[in-house]
N, C-alpha and C positions, 0 to 999 in steps of 0.2 A: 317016278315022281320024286322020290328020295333023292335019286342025283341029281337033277333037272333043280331041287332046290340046295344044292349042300357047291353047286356049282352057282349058283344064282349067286350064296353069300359070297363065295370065292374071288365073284368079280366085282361085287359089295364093296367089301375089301379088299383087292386092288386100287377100286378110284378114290375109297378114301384117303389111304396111302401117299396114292400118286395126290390127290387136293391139299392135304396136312404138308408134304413136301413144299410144293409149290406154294404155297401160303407161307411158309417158314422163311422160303428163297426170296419173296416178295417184301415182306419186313424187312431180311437183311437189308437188302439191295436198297428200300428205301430209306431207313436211317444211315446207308453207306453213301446214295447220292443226293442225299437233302440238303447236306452243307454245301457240296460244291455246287447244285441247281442254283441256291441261296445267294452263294458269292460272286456269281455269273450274271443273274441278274443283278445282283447289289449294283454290280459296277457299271452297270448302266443306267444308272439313277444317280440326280442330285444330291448332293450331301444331306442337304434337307432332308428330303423325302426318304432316306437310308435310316435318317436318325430318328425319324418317327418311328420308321417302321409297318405307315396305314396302309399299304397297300404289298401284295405281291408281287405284279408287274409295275414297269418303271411308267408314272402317266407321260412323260417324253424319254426316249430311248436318247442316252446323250452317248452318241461313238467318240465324241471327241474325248474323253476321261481317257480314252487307252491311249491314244496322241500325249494330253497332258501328260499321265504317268510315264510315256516312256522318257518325254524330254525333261521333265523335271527329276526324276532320280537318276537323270544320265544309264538308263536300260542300257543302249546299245555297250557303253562299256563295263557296265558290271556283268553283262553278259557272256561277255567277253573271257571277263575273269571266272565266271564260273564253270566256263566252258571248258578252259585252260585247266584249271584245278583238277575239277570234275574226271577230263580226262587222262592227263596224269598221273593221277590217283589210282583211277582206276586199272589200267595199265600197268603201273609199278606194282598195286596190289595182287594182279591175276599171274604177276610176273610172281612173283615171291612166294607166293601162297602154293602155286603149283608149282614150283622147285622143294619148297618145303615138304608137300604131299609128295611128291614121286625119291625123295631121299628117304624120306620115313617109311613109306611103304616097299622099296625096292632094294633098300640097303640096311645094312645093321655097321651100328656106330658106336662107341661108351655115350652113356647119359641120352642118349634116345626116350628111355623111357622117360629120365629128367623132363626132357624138350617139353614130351607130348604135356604133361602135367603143368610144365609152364603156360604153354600156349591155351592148355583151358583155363588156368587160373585166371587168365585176363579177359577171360569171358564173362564169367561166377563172380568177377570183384569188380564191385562198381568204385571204380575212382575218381571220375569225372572231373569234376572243380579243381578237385584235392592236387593232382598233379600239374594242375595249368600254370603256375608259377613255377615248380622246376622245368617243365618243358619247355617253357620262354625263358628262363634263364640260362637254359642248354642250348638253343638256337641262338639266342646272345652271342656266347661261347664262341658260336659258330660260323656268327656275323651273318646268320638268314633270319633276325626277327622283323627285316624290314622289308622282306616280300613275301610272297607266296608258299614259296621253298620250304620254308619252316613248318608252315601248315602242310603243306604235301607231304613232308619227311613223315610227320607224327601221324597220319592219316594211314599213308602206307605201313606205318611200322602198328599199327591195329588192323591185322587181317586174320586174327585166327579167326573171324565168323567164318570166313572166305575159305582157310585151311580143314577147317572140320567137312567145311562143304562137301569140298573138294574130295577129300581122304575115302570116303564111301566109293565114291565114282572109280576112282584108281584100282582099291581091291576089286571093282569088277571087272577091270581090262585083265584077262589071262597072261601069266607072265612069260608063257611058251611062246607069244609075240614078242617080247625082248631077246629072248634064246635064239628065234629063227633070225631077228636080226645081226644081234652077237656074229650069227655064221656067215651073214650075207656081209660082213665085215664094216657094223656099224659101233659106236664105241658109246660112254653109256649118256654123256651127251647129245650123242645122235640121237639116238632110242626117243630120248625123251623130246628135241623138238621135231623128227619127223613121223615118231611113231605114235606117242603118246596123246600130246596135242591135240592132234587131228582127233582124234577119237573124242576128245572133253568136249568137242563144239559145242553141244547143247549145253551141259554143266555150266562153262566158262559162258555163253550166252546168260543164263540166269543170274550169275554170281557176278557178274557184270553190269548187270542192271540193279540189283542189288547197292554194291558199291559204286555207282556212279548216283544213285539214288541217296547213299546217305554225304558222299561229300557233296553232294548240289544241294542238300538241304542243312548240312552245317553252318553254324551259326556265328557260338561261341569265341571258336580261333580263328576265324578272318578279322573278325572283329575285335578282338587284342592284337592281333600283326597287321591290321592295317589303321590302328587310331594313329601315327604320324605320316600317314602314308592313303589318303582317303582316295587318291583312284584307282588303287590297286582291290577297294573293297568288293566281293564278290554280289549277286544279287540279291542274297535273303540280307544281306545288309544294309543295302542299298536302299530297298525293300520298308525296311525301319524307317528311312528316311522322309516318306511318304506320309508317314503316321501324324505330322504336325504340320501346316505349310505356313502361311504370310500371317503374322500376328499369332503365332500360335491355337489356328483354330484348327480344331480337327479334321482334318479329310480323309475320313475313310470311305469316303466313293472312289478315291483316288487310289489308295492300298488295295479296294475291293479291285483295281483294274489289274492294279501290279500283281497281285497275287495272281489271277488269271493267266497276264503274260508270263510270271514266271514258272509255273508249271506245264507250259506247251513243251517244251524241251522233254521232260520224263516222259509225256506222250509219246513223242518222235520215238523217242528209245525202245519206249513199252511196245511201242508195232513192230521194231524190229527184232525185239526179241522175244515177241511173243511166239514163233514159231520153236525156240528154244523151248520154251514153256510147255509146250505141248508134246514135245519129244521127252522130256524131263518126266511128264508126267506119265505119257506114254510107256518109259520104261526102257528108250529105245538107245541103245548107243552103236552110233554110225561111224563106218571106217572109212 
């Protein structure tokens, strides 16, 4: 009788557990997709009818708002441009960030420890604003403030989120893998793009989404390197554009569409790296 009931509480408590869990998951998840349910429908609603606010669903479903929005902010080519960006960025960053991690970790140099201290301090030190006139006046210099370039240079040259990432994953790969190549007569560039690489897939998938995520959502320096230069402007700028149309009236049913369209792209991404994600989390690193 005794266990019959001390087993009874046992499974009591389990499914409260497991309900108090699930109840916890269910809040997040709902103040995590009530904005974007909100702005999905938005943009399928009148202007009107968005700036009351009196209903949830749209009383007519207008598809044409995503048509408007893409030809009046010119989508397809700020698109374009942030596609461009986005990906060079990205690219240049997983380039450098992982040359940076496999010298720190696989070699000893003077001012190493220097490095590392650097490359956190520009983690821990918010500068933001503060630097955006000497960086536009360094690309000046440089004669890239009137494309892209400029903002690519300075994007890439902010990777240590990317290098901390990365530095974890590297001390796991065993170094007796460079040794046996060393022997098989590889040198220590080899190592690193046919040995090392391969092995980051999953890391480099996460830290790639990552950084393709924050320059597709930068703002700021498209938007100071492309004011003499407005078709070079990427899409969250574009984007802005949207915000006032003919006689300065508001249309944010029209913004409510653009935002939509321009977050389908970190979709696209997020599927494909979501297998990264699950290996990342899994613990798993494949050769």
């Amino acid at each position: 009788m005794h266990a019959n009931t001390k087993s009874g509480v046992i499974r009591s408590g389990y499914f409260t557990g497991h309900a108090v869990k699930w109840l916890f998951l269910i809040i997040i998840a709902f103040f995590t997709l009530f904005p974007i349910v909100m702005a999905i429908l938005g943009s399928f609603k009148t202007n009107a009818e968005l700036t009351t606010g009196a209903t949830l669903l749209p009383a007519v479903w207008k598809f044409s708002n995503y048509a408007t929005a893409w030809k009046q902010a010119n989508f397809a080519r700020f698109t374009w441009n942030s596609l461009f960006l986005s990906t060079i960025v990205t690219v240049g960053t997983l380039l450098i960030a992982t040359m940076s991690a496999y010298a720190v970790d696989r070699t000893r140099f003077p001012g190493k420890r220097l490095y590392v201290v650097l490359q956190a301090s520009t983690m821990f030190i918010s500068i933001g604003a503060v630097v955006l006139r000497p960086q536009f006046d360094l690309m000046v210099t440089l004669g890239l403030n009137k494309s892209l370039w400029g903002v690519i240079l300075i994007l890439i040259s902010a990777h240590a989120t990317v290098y901390f990432m990365l530095i974890g994953f590297f001390k796991a790969i065993p170094k007796d893998l460079d040794e046996a190549a060393y022997i098989d007569g590889c040198n220590f560039y080899t190592v690193y793009w046919r040995i090392i690489l391969p092995l980051l897939g999953p890391a480099l998938g996460v830290t790639a989404l990552f950084t393709f995520r924050g320059a597709w959502n930068e703002y700021i320096l498209p938007l100071v390197f492309t004011m003499t230069n407005p078709k070079l402007q990427t899409l969250t700028v574009g984007l802005a554009n949207l915000r006032y149309g003919i006689g300065a009236a508001a249309e944010s049913h029209l913004m409510m569409a653009g935002a939509c369209l321009s977050f389908l792209p970190i979709l696209v991404v997020y599927v494909l790296a979501n297998k990264s994600f699950i290996q990342v989390t899994a613990g798993s690193v494949k050769g």
